[in-house]
C-alpha positions in Angstrom: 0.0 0.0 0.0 2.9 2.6 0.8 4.4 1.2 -2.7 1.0 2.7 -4.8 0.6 6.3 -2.5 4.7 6.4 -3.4 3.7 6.0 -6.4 0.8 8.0 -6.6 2.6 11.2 -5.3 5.6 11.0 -7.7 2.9 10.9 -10.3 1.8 14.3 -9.0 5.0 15.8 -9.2 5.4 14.7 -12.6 2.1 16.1 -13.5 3.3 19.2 -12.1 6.7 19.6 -13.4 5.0 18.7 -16.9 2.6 21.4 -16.3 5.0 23.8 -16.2 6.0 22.9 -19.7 3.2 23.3 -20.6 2.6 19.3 -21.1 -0.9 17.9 -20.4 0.3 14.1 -19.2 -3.3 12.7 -19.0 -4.7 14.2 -22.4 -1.4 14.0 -24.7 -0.4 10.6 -23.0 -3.2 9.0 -22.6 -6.2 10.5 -24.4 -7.6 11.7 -21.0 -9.6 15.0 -20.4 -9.8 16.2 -17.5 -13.0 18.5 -16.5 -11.7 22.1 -16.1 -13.1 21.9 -12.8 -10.2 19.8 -11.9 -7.0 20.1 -14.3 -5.5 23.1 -12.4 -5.6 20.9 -9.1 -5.0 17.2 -11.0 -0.9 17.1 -9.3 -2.4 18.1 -5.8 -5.1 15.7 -5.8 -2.6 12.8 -6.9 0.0 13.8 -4.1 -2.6 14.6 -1.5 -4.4 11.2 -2.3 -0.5 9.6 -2.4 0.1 10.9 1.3 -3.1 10.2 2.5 -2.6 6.1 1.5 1.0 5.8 2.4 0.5 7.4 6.0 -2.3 4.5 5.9 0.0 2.1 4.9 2.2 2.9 7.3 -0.3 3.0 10.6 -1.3 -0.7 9.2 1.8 -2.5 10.1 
């Protein structure tokens, strides 16, 4: 479980850093849109949700 929110936050700082080159990961690598609602936050989500499952990964052993 700590393996996938590892994971899940590096993907977030990807998404970020790409972001700043003006790279959309989800739409021009995988054919994913994203609802405006959400694209400016997409890298916070994935490291917040990262965080959140490896602290729980960690309080599980």
């Amino acid at each position: 479980m700590q393996g996938f929110g590892v994971l899940l936050f590096m993907w977030g700082v990807l998404d970020y850093f790409m972001g700043t080159q003006e790279v959309d990961v989800y739409y021009d690598w995988f054919g994913i849109y994203l609802p405006d609602a959400i694209y400016n936050y997409s890298h916070w989500l994935a490291m917040g949700l990262g965080s959140i499952i490896f602290a729980a990964g960690n309080k599980s052993k």
